[in-house]
SERO-4910 file (N, C-alpha, C, O; in steps of 0.05 Angstrom, whole numbers):
BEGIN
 pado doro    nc1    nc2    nc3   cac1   cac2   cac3    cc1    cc2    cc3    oc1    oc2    oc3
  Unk    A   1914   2003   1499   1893   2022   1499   1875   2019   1524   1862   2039   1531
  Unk    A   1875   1997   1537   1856   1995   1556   1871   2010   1579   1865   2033   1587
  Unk    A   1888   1997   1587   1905   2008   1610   1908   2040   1603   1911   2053   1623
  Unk    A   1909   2049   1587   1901   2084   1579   1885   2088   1591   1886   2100   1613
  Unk    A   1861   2078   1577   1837   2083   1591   1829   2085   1610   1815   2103   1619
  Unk    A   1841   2058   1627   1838   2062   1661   1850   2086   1671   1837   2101   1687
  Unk    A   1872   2091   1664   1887   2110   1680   1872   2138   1676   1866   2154   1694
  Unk    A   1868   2140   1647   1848   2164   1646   1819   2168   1665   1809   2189   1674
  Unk    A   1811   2145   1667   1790   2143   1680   1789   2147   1712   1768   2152   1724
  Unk    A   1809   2144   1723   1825   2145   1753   1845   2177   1753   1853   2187   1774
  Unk    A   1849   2187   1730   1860   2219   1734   1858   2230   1756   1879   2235   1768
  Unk    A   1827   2239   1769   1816   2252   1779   1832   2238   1803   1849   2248   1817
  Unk    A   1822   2219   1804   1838   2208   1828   1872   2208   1842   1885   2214   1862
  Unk    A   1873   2199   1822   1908   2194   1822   1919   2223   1826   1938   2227   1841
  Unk    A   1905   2245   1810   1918   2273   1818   1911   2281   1844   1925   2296   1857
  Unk    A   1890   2272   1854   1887   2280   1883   1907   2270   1904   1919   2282   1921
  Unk    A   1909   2244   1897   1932   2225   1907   1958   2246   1912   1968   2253   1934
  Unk    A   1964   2254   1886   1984   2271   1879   1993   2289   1900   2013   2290   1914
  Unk    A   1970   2305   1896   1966   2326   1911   1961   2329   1942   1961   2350   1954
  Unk    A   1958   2309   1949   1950   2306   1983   1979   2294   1999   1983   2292   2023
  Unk    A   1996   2287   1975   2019   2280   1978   2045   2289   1976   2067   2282   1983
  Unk    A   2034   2311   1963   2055   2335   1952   2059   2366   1962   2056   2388   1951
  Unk    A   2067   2356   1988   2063   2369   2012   2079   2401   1998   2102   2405   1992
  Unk    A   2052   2421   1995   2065   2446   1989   2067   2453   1959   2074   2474   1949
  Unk    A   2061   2434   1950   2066   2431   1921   2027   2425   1908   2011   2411   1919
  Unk    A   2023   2441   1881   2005   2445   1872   2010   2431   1842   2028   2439   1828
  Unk    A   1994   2412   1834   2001   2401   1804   2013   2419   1784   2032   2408   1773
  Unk    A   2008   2441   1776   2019   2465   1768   2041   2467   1771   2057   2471   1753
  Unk    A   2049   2466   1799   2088   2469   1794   2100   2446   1793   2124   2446   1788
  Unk    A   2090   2427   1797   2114   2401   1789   2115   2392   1764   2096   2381   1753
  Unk    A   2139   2398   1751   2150   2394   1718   2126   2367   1710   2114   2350   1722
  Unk    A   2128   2375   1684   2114   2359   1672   2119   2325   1665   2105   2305   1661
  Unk    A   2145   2332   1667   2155   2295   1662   2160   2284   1691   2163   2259   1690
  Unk    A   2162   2293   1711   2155   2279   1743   2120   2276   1740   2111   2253   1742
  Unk    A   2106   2294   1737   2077   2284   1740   2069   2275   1727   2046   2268   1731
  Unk    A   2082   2265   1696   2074   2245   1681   2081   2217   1688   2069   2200   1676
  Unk    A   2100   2209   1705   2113   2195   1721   2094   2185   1744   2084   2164   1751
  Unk    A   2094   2207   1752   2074   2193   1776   2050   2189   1770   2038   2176   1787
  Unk    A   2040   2194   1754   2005   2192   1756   2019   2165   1745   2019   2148   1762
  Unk    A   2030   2158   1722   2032   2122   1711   2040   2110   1741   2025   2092   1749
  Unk    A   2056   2117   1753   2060   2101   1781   2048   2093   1798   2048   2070   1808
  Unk    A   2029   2119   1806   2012   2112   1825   1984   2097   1811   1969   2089   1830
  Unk    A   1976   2093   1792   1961   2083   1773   1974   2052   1773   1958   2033   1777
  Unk    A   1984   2051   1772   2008   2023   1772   1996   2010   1809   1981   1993   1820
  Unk    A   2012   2027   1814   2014   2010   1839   1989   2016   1850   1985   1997   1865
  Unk    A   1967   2034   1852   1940   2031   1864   1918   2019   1856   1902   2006   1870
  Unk    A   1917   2026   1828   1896   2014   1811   1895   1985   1789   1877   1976   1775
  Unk    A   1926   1975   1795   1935   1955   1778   1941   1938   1791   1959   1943   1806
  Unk    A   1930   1910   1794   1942   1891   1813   1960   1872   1801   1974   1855   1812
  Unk    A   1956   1879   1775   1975   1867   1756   2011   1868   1759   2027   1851   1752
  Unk    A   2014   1889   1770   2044   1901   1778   2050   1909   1808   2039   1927   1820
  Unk    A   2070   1891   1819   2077   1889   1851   2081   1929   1854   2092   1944   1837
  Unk    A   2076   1933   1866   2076   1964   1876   2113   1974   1876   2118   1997   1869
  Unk    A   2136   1954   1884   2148   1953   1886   2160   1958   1855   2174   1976   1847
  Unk    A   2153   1945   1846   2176   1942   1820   2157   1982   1801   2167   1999   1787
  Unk    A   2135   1982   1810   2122   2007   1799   2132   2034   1813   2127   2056   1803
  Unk    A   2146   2032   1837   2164   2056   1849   2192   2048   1840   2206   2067   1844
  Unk    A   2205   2030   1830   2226   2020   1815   2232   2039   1787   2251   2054   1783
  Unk    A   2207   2034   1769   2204   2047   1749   2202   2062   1750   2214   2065   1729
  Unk    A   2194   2091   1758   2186   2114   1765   2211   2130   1772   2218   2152   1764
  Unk    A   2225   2114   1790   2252   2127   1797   2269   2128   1778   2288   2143   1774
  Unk    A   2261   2109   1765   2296   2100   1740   2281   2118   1725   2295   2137   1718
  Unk    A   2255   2119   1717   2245   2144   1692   2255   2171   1699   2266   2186   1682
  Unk    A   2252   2178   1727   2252   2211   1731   2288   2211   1732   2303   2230   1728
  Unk    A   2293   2188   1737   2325   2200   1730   2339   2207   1708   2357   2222   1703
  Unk    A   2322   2188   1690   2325   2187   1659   2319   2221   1652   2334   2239   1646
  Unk    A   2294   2220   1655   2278   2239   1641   2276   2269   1659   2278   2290   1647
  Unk    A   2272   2267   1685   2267   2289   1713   2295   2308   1715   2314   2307   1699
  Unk    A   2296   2325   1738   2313   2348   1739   2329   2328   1756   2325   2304   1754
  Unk    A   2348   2339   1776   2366   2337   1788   2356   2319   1820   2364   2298   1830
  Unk    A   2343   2331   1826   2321   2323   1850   2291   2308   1847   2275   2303   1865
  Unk    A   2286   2301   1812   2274   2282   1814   2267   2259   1826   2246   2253   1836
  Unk    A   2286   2245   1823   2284   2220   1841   2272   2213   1875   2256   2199   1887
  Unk    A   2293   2233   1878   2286   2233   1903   2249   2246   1914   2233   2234   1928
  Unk    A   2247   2266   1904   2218   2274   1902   2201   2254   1888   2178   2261   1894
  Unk    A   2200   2235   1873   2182   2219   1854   2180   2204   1874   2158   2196   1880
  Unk    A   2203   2196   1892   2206   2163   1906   2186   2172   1940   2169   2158   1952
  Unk    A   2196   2200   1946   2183   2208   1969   2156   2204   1968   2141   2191   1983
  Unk    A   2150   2223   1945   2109   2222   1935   2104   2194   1941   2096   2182   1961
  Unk    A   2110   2190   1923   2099   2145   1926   2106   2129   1950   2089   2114   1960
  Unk    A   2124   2132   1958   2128   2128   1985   2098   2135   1997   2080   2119   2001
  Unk    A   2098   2158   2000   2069   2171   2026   2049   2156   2009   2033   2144   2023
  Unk    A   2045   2154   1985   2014   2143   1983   2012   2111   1986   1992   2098   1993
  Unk    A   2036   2102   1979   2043   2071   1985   2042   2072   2011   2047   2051   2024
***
C-alpha cells in the first residue's frame, strides 16, 4: 500500500517523465498496458532506491512482452532508456 501511494503521489511526475520522452506521442495514445508499465518503471527506477534501475527496465520489458502489442518492448525499453 505504501509503494501505491508513492507512485500515486509522483503521477504527475512520472507522466511528465513520460511524456517529455515520448517523442510525438501524447499519454492518450499509448495503449494502456505499456503506460501502466512505465509509470511502475519509471517510479521504480526514479523514485525507488530500493530497486537497481537496471533490473526495473528488465521488468518492464519482460511485462510489455507479456502483456504489450508487438512493438512494445522495444518502445517501453527506448522511453526508459531516455529518462534513465
Amino acid at each position: 500500500k505504501l509503494r501505491l501511494a508513492s507512485l500515486v503521489s509522483h503521477l504527475s511526475e512520472i507522466d511528465d517523465l513520460i511524456e517529455e520522452n515520448a517523442k510525438g506521442w501524447k499519454l492518450d495514445r499509448i495503449a494502456k498496458a505499456e503506460l501502466s508499465i512505465l509509470r511502475v518503471a519509471v517510479f521504480e527506477a526514479v523514485f525507488d532506491e530500493g530497486i537497481p534501475v537496471g533490473v526495473a527496465i528488465n521488468e518492464a520489458v519482460e511485462l510489455s512482452k507479456e502483456y504489450g502489442g508487438d512493438h512494445a518492448p522495444s518502445f517501453v525499453n527506448g522511453i526508459l532508456g531516455k529518462i534513465v
